[in-house]
C-alpha atoms as a printed R data frame, in Angstrom:
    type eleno elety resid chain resno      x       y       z
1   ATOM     1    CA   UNK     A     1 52.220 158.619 -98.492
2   ATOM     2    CA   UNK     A     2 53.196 158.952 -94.880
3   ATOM     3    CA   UNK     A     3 50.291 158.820 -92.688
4   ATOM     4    CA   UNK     A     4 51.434 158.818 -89.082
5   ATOM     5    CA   UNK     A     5 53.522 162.056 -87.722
6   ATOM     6    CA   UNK     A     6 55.486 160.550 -85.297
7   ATOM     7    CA   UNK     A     7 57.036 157.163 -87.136
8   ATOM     8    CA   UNK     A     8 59.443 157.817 -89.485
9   ATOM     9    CA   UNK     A     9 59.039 156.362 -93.375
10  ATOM    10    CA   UNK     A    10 62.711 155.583 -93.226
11  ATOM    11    CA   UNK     A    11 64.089 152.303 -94.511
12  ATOM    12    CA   UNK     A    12 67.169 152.745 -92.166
13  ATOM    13    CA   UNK     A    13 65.326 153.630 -89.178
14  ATOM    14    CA   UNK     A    14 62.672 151.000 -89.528
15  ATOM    15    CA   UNK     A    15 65.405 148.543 -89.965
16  ATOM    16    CA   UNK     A    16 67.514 149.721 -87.065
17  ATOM    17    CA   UNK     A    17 64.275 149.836 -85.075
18  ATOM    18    CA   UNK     A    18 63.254 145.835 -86.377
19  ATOM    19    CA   UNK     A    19 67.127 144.625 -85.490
20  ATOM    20    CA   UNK     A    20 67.728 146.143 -82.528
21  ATOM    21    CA   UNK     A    21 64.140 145.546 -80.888
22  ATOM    22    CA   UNK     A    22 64.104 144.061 -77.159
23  ATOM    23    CA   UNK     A    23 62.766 140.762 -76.609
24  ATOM    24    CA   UNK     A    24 59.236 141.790 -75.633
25  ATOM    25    CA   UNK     A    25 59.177 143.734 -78.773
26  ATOM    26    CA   UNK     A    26 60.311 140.815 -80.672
27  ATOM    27    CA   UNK     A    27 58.052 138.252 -78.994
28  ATOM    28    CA   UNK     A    28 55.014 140.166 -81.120
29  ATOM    29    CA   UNK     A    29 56.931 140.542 -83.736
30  ATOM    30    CA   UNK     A    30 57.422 136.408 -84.327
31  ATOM    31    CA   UNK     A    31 53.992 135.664 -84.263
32  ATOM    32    CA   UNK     A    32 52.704 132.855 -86.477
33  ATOM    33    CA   UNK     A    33 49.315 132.172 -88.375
34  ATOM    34    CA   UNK     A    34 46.941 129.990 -86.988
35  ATOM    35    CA   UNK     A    35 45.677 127.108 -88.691
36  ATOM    36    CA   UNK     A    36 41.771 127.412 -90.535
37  ATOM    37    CA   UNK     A    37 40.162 125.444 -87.782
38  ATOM    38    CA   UNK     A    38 41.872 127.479 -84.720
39  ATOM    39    CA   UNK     A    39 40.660 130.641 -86.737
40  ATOM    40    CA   UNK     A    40 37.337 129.668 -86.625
41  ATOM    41    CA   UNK     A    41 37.211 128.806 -83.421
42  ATOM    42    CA   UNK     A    42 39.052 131.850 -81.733
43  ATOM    43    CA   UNK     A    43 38.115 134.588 -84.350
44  ATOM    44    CA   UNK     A    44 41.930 135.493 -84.556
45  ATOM    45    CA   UNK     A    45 44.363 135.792 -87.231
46  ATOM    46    CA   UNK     A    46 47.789 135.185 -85.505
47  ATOM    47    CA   UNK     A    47 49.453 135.044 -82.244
48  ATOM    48    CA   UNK     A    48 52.836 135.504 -81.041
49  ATOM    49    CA   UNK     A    49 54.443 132.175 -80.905
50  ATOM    50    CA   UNK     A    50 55.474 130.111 -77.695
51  ATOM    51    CA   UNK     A    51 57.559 126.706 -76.613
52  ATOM    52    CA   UNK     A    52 54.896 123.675 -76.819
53  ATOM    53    CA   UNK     A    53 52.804 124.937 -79.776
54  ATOM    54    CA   UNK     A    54 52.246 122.778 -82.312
55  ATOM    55    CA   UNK     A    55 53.189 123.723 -85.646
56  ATOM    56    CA   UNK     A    56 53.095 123.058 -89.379
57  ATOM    57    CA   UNK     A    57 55.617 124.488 -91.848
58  ATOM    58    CA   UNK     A    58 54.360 125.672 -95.089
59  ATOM    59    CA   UNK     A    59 57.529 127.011 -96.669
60  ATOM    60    CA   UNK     A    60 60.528 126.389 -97.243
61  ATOM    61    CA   UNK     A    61 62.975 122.973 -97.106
62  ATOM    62    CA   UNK     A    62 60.962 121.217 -94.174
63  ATOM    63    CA   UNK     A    63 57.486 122.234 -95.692
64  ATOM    64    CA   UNK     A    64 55.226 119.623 -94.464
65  ATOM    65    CA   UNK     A    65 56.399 118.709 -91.760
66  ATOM    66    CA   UNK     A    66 54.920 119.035 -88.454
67  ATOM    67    CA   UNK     A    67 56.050 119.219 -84.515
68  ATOM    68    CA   UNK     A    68 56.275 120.747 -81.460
69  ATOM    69    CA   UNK     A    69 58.083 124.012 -80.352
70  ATOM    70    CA   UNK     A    70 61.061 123.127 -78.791
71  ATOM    71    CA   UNK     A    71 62.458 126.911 -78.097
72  ATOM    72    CA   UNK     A    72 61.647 130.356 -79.369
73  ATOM    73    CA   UNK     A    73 65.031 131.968 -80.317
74  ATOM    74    CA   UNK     A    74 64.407 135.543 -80.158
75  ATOM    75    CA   UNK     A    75 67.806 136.799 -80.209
76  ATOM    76    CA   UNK     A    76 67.827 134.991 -84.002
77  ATOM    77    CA   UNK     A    77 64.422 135.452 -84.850
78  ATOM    78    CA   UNK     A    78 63.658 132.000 -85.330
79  ATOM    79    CA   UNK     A    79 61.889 128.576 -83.563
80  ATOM    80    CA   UNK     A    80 62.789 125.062 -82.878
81  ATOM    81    CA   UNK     A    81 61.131 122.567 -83.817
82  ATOM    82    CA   UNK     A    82 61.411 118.625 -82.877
83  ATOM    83    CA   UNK     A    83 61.912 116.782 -85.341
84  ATOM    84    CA   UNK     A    84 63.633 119.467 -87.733
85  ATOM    85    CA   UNK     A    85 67.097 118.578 -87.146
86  ATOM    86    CA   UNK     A    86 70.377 118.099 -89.543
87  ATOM    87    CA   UNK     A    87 73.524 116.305 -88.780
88  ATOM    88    CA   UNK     A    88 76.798 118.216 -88.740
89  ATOM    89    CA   UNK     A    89 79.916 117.136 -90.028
90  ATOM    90    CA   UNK     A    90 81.343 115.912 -86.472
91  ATOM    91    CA   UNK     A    91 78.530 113.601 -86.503
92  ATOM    92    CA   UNK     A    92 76.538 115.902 -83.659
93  ATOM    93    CA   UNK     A    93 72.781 116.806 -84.200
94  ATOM    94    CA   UNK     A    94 71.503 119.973 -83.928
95  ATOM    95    CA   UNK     A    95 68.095 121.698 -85.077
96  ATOM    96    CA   UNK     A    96 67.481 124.013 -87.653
97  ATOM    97    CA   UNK     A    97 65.834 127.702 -87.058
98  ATOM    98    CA   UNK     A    98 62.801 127.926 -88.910
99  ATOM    99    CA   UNK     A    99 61.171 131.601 -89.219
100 ATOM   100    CA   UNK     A   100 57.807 131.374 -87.301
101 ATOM   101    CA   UNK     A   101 56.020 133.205 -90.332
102 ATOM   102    CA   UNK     A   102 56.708 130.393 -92.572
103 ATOM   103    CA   UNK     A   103 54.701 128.340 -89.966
104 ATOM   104    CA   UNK     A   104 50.870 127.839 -88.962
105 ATOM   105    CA   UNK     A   105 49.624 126.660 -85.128
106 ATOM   106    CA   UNK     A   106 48.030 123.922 -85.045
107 ATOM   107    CA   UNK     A   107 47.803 123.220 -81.943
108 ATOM   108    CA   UNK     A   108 47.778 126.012 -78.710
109 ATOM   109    CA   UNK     A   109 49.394 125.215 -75.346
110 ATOM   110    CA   UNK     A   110 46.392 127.348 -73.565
111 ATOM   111    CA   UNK     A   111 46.868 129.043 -70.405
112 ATOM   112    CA   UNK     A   112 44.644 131.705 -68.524
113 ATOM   113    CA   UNK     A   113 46.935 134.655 -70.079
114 ATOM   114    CA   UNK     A   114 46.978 133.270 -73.597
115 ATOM   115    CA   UNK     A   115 43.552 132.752 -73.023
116 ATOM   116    CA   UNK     A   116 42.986 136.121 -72.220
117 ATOM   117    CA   UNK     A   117 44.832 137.603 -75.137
118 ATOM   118    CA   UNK     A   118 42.553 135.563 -77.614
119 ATOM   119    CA   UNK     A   119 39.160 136.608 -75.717
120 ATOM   120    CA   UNK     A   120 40.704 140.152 -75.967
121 ATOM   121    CA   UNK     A   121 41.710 139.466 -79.534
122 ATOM   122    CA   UNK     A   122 38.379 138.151 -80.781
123 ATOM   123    CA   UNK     A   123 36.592 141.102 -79.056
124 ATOM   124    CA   UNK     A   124 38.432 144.113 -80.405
125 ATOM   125    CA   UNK     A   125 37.687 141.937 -83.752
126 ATOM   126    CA   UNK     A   126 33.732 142.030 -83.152
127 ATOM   127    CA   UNK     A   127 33.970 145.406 -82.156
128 ATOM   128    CA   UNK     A   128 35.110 146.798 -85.782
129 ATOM   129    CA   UNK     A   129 33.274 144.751 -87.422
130 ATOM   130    CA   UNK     A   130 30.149 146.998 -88.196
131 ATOM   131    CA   UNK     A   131 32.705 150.082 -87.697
132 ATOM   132    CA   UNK     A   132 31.457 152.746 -90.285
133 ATOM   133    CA   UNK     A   133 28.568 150.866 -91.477
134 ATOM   134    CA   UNK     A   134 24.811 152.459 -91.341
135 ATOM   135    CA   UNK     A   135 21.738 150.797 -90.459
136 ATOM   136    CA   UNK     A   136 18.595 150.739 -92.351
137 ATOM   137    CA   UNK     A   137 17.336 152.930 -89.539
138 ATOM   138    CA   UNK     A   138 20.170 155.047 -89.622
139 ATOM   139    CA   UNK     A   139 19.877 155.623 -94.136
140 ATOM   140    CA   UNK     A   140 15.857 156.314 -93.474
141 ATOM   141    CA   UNK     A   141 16.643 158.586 -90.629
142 ATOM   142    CA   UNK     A   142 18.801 160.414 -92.924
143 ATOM   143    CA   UNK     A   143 17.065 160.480 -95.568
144 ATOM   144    CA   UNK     A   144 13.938 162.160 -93.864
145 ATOM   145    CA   UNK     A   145 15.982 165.099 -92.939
């Protein structure tokens, strides 16, 4: 069932859309859990990653293991983390892309604009949260009329 009017339901276009997606598009778009105690604490589900978070991975071959973010790769959709490296056959060292939605954040590198985001975050949050509910007021006041 199609819902919104003016985006399309179609697989192609969504996937030409996701692919070809410029980097501020794509820095929301690689946005990683946070961990249970930064959830409490912020009210917030997930942020868009950034160099010198601290992650955890949860799936996949390095599950487990934890570090810092050494680069966001947008251009291949993926992170770098220290740590999470494999040797090639020359002998060289180089890390291995891990998809930031296999991840959680552990640990925030907080400035004022991140700060912002989670104050504005955590707010739109509160604000929906009695969305669409009545009061007891409000069911009595109907009631009586």
């Amino acid at each position: 069932m199609k819902y919104a009017l003016n985006v399309s339901s179609s697989r192609r276009k969504s996937r030409k859309a996701h692919f070809s997606a410029p980097s501020d598009v794509r820095r929301k778009l690689m946005s990683a859990p946070l961990s249970q105690e930064l959830r409490q604490k912020y009210q917030v589900r997930a942020v868009p990653i950034r160099k010198d978070d601290e992650v955890q991975v949860i799936r996949g071959t390095f599950k487990g293991r934890e570090g810092k973010v050494t680069q966001v790769y947008r251009k291949k959709w993926v992170i770098h983390i220290e740590r999470i490296t494999r040797e090639k056959v020359n002998g060289a060292t180089v890390s291995v892309g891990v998809d930031p939605s296999k991840c959680v954040i552990t640990k925030l590198k907080l400035d004022k604009d991140r700060r912002a985001l989670l104050d504005r975050k955590a707010a739109a949050k509160a604000a929906d949260k009695g969305k669409g509910k009545f009061t007891e007021q409000e069911v009595q006041a109907m009631q009586e009329v």
